[in-house]
C-alpha positions in Angstrom: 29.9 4.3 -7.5 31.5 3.7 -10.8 34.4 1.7 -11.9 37.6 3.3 -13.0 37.6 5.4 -15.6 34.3 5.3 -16.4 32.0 8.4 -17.3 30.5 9.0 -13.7 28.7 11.4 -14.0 27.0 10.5 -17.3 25.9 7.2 -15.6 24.2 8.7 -12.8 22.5 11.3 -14.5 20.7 8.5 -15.6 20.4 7.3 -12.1 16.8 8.3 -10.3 17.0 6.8 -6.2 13.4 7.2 -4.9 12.9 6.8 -0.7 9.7 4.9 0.5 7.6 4.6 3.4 4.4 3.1 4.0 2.2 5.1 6.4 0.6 3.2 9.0 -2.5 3.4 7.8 -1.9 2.8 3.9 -2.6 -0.3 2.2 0.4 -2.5 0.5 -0.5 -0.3 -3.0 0.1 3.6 -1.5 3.7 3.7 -0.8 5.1 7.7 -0.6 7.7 8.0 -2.8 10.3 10.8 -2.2 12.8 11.5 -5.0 16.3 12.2 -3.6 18.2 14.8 -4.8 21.7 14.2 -6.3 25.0 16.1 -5.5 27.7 14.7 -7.3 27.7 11.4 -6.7 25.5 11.2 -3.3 21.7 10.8 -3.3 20.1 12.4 -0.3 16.3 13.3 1.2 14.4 14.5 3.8 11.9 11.7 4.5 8.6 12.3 6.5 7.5 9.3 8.4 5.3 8.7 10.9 7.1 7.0 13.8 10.6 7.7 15.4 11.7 4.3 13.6 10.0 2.2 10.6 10.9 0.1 7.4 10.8 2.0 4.4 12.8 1.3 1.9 14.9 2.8 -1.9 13.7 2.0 -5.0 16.7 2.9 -7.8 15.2 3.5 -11.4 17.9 3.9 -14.7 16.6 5.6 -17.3 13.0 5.4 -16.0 13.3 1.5 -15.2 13.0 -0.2 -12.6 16.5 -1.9 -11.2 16.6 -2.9 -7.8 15.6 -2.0 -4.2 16.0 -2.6 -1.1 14.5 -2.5 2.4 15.9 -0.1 5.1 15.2 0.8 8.9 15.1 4.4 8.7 15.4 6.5 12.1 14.0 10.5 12.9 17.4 10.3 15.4 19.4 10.3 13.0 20.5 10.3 9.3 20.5 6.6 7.6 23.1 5.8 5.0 23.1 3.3 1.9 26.6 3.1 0.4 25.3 1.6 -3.4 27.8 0.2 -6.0 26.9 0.5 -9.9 29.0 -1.0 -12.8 29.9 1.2 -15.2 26.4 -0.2 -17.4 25.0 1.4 -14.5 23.8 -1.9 -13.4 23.4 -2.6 -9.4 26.3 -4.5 -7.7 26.2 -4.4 -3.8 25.2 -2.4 -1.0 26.3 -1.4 2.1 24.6 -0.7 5.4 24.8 0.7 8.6 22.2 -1.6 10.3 22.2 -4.7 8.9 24.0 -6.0 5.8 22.4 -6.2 2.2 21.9 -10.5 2.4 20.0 -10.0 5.7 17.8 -7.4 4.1 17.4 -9.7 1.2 16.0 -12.5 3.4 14.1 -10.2 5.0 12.2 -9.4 1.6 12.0 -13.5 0.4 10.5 -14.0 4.1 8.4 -11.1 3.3 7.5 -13.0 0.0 6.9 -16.1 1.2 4.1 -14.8 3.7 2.2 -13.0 0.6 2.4 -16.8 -1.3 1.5 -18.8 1.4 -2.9 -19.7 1.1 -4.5 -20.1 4.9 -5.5 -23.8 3.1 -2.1 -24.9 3.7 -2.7 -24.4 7.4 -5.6 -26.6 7.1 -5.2 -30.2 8.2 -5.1 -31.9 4.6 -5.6 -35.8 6.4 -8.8 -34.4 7.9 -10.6 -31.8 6.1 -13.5 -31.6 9.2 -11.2 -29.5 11.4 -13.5 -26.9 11.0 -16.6 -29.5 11.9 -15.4 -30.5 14.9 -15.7 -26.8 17.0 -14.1 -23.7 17.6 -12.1 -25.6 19.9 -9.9 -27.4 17.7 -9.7 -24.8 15.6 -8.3 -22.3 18.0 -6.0 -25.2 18.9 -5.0 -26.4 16.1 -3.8 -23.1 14.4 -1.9 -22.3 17.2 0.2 -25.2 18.1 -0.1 -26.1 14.4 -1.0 -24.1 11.9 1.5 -20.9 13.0 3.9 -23.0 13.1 4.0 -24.3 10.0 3.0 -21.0 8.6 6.5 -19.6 10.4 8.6 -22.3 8.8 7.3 -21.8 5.4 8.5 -18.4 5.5 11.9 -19.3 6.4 12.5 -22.0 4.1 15.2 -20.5 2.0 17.0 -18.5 5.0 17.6 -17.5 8.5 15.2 -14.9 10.4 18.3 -12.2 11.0 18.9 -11.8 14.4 18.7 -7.8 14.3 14.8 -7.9 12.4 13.6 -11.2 14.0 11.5 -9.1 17.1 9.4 -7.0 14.4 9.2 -9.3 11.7 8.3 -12.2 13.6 5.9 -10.2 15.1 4.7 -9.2 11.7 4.0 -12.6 10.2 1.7 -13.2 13.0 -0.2 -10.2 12.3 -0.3 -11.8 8.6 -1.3 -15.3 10.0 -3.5 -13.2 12.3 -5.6 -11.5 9.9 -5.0 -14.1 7.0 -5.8 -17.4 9.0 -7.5 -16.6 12.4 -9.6 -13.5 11.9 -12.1 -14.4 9.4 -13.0 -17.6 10.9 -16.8 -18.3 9.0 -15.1 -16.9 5.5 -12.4 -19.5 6.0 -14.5 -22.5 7.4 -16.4 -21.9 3.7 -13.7 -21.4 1.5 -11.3 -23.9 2.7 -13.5 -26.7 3.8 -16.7 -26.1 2.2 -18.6 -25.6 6.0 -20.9 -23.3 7.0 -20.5 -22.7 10.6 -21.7 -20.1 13.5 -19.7 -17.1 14.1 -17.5 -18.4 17.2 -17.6 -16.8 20.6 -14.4 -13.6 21.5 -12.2 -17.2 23.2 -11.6 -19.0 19.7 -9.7 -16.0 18.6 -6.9 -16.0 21.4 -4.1 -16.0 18.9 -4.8 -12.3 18.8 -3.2 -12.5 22.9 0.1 -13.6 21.0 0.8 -10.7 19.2 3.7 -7.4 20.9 1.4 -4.5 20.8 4.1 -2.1 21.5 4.5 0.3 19.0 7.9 0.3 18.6 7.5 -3.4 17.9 4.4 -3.3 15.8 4.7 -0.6 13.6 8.0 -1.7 12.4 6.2 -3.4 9.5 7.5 -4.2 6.1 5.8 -2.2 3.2 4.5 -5.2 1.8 3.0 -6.5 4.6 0.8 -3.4 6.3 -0.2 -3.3 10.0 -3.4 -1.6 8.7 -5.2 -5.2 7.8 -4.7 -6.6 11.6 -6.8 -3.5 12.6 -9.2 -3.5 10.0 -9.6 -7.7 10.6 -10.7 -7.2 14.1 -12.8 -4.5 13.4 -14.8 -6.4 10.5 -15.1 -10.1 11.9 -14.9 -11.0 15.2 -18.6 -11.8 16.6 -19.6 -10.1 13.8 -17.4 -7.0 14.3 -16.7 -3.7 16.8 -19.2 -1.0 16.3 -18.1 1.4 14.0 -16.9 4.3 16.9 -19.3 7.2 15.0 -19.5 10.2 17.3 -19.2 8.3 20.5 -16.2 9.5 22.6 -13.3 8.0 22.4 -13.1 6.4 25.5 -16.5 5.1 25.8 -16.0 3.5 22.5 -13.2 1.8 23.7 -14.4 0.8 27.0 -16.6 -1.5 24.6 -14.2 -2.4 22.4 -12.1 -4.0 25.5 -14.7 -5.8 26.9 -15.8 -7.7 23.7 -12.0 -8.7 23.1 -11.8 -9.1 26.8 -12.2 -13.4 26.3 -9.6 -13.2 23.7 -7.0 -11.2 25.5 -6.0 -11.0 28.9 -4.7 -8.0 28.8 -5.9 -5.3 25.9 -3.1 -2.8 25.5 -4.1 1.3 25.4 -2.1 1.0 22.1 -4.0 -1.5 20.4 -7.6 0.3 21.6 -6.4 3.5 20.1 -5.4 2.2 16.7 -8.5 0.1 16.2 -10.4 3.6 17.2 -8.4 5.4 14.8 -8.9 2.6 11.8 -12.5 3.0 12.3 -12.5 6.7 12.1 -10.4 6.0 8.8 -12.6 3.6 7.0 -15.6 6.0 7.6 -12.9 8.1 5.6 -12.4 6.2 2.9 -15.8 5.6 2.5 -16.1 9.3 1.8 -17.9 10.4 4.6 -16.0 13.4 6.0 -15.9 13.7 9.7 -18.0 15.7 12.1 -16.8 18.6 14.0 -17.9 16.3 16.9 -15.8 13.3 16.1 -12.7 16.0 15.3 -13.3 17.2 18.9 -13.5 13.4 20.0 -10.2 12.8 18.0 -8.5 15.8 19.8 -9.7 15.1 23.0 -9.4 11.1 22.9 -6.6 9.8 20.8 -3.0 10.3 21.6 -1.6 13.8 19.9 0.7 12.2 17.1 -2.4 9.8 16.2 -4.7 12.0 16.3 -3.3 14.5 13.7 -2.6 11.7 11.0 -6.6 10.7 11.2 -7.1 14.6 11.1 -5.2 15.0 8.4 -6.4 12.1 6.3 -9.6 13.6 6.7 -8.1 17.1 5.0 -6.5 15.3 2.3 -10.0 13.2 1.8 -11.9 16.3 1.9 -10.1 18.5 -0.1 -9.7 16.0 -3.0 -13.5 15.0 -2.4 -14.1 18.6 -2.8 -12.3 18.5 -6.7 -14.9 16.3 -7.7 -14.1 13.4 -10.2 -15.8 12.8 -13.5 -16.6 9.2 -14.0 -17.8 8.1 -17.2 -18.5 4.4 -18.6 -17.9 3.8 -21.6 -17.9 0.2 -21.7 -20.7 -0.2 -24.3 -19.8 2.2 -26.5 -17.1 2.3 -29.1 -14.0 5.2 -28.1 -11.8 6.9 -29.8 -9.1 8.8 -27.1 -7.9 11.7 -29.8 -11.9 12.5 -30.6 -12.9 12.7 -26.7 -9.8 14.6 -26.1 -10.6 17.1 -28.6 -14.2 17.6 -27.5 -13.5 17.4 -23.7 -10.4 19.5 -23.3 -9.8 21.3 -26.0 -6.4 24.0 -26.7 -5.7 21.9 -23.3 -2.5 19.8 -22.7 -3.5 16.2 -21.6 -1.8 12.8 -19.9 -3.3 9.9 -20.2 -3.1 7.3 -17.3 -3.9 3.8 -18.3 -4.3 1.6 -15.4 -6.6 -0.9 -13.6 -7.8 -1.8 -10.0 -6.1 -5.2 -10.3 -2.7 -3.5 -11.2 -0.7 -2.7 -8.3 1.9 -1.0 -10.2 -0.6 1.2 -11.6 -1.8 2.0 -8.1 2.2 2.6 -6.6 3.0 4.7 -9.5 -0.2 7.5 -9.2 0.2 7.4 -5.7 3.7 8.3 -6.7 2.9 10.9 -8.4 -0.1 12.6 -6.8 2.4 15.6 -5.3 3.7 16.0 -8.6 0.2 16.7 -10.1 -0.5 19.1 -7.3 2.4 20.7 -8.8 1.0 21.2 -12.5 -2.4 22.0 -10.8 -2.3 25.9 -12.3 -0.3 24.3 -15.5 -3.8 23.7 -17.7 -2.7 20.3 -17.9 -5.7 17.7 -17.6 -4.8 14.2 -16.5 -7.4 11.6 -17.9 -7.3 7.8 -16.4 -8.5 5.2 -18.5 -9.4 2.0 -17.2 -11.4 -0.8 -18.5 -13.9 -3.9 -17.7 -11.0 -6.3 -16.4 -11.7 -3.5 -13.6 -15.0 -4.4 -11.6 -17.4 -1.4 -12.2 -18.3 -1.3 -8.3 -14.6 -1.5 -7.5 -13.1 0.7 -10.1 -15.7 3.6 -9.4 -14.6 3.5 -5.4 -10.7 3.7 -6.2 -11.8 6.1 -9.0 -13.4 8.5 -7.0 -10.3 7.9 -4.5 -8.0 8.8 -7.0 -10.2 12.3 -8.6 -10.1 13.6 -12.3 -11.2 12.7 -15.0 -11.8 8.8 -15.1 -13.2 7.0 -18.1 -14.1 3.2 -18.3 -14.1 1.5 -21.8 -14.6 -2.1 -23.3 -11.6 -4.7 -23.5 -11.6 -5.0 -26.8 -11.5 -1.2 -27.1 -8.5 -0.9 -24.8 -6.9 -3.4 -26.6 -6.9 -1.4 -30.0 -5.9 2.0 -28.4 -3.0 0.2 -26.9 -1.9 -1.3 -30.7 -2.5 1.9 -31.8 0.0 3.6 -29.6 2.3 0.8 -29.5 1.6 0.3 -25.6 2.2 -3.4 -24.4 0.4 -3.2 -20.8 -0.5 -1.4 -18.0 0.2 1.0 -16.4 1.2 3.2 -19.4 1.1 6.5 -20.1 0.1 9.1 -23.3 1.7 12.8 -23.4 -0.6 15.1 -25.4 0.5 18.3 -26.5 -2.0 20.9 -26.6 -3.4 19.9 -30.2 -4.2 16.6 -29.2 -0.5 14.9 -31.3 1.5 12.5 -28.9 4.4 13.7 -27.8 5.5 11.1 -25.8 4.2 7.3 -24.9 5.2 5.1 -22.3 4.4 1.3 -21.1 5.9 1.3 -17.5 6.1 4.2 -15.1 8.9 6.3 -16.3 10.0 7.7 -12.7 9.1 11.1 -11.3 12.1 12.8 -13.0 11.0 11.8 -16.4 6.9 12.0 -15.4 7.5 15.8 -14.3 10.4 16.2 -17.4 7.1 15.5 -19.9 4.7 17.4 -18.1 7.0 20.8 -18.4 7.6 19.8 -22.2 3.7 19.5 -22.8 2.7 22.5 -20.8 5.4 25.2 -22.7 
């Protein structure tokens, strides 16, 4: 809302309100993005989540910036509401909520901040670095009577745990400690105190017994800190890992799994089986290796309905974007010039250029952001070009290549850094909007937001 007298509806056409989720299965860097719609001076959207209750959150953009956010506990029950004050600058100044108030959701996100800063070293005893030395025992002992603890407190340093989140993120912290602190026990005894140790037996990782495995209490997760990473942790590390599930049934995998975390956990909760069955079936996934009609028929006839389909269709998605194959091409060693391989790659052919890095997690948010939008413009003629460059390992950057599809290219530093000057780009991720003779049309440092992303893309493909 806008003061008196000021020109509302000029502001807020400015104004672009975006609704996020992070699907259970995502990493912290693929949040989906919904724009909301505006009538008048009410923002609203039809949000598709995954569970009858999760933390997703707004992000509000003016003018293609970003300028604030918030968390929010959205419900499939029932319509949410976020009553948002603006001055009339269009700047942010309060919110209102139906669940909990706007200073409880802001120490909810320095809490959440705090847990991504804090280093597993700081859990290490610092008057005596041979913790790890002296057995799995102490270990296990110390870094739950200790090392939780202190990990807890650091969190909160600034601000109270609010009374309405404190069940689910509580319990998310100790997934982070979980999978941060306790899981990769070896990796950890090397890193932090220099030791190389034997992989421990199933007992020194009972901290995993401390965690609420009931869905509605674990997957209410804040978007920064995924659930995904507890299930990937236990499959990967302890006593060197579960089997990957393959095209064993369901069941018979996870008669396994439950005996090997048996020493760990006294009880092993159906929930907690079927989400480490479903991670494995997604990292085969992600891996790019499609699965078989045997394992669909295991998924269908093993996993819980709901579960099932979101591992069946990550598979589709996979697939079909596998199927559009990506061109990758390393230019690293060679000298570039963007308008000349424009003009011999795609020529007569509108083009948007993407620049962007594995180590850039806006990059990453903002073309996951936009990947409906370019499955929009997919008859358009437009061709989107990504351009990283050797910042970005090669191994890593041709796995999230591939992930992402098109056409990729990978150039020298130095190179990037003159194309950049030339454009008058300052950073990453930033964009070029080529028209279909190759002149720029439009440039960008920052994503602009979807309304201005899709705005260019019509203008270039007239």
């Amino acid at each position: 809302m806008a003061g008196a007298g000021a020109d509302v509806d000029s502001l807020l056409n400015k104004i672009e309100i975006y609704a996020v989720t992070l699907p259970i299965f995502a990493d912290d860097e693929s949040e989906t993005a919904v724009l909301m719609d505006r009538d008048g001076d009410i923002y609203h959207a039809e949000v598709p989540t995954e569970t009858a209750e999760n933390i997703g959150g707004i992000r509000i953009y003016r003018d293609g910036i970003f300028i604030g956010g918030t968390s929010v506990l959205m419900k499939q029950s029932m319509p949410v509401g976020v009553l948002i004050y603006f001055s009339t600058n269009g700047d942010i100044l309060s919110a209102e909520f139906r669940h909990m108030n706007l200073k409880k959701w802001a120490d909810v996100a320095i809490i959440t901040e705090y847990a991504l800063s804090c280093d597993p070293f700081h859990y290490n005893r610092p008057e005596d670095a041979t913790l790890y030395q002296q057995g799995w025992q102490a270990v296990s002992e110390y870094m739950a009577h200790e090392g939780w603890p202190k990990f807890l407190n650091m969190t909160l340093q600034d601000c109270e745990m609010p009374e309405e989140a404190a069940e689910w993120l509580t319990n998310n912290l100790k997934c982070r400690f979980a999978y941060q602190c306790i899981l990769p026990y070896k990796l950890n005894a090397m890193q932090l105190a220099g030791v190389e140790v034997d992989e421990p037996p199933m007992a020194a990782y009972s901290f995993l017994d401390s965690i609420d495995y009931r869905p509605e209490v674990l997957l209410k997760y804040n978007t920064m800190l995924p659930v995904r990473y507890l299930f990937e942790a236990i499959l990967a590390y302890p006593e060197g890992g579960l089997d990957k599930i393959g095209e064993t049934p369901v069941n018979q995998w996870q008669e396994k799994a439950d005996r090997k975390l048996a020493p760990a956990m006294k009880s092993r909760p159906q929930f907690l089986l079927d989400m480490l069955a479903a991670m494995s079936y997604i990292k085969q996934i992600e891996n790019f290796v499609a699965l078989t009609d045997r394992q669909k028929s295991n998924i269908s006839n093993g996993l819980p309905a709901d579960l099932g389909r979101i591992v069946l269709k990550f598979n589709k998605e996979r697939s079909a974007r596998a199927s559009n194959q990506s061109l990758l091409l390393d230019y690293v060693d060679k000298p570039f010039d963007i308008k000349s391989h424009l003009d011999v790659g795609f020529p007569g052919v509108p083009v948007v250029v993407d620049f962007w890095n594995t180590w850039c997690s806006p990059c990453l948010q903002a073309i996951s952001v936009t990947d409906e939008v370019r499955k929009d413009f997919s008859d358009s003629g437009i061709a989107f070009v990504y351009v990283s460059d050797e910042s970005s390992p090669e191994a890593a950057w041709r796995k999230k290549a591939t992930e992402i599809g098109g056409n990729q290219l990978r150039i020298s530093s130095a190179e990037m850094s003159k194309l950049l000057e030339q454009y008058g780009l300052n950073g990453f991720p930033s964009y070029l909007f080529f028209d279909a003779d190759h002149n720029v049309v439009k440039a960008y440092t920052s994503f602009p937001g979807i309304k201005i992303y899709r705005d260019e893309l019509d203008r270039i493909s007239e």
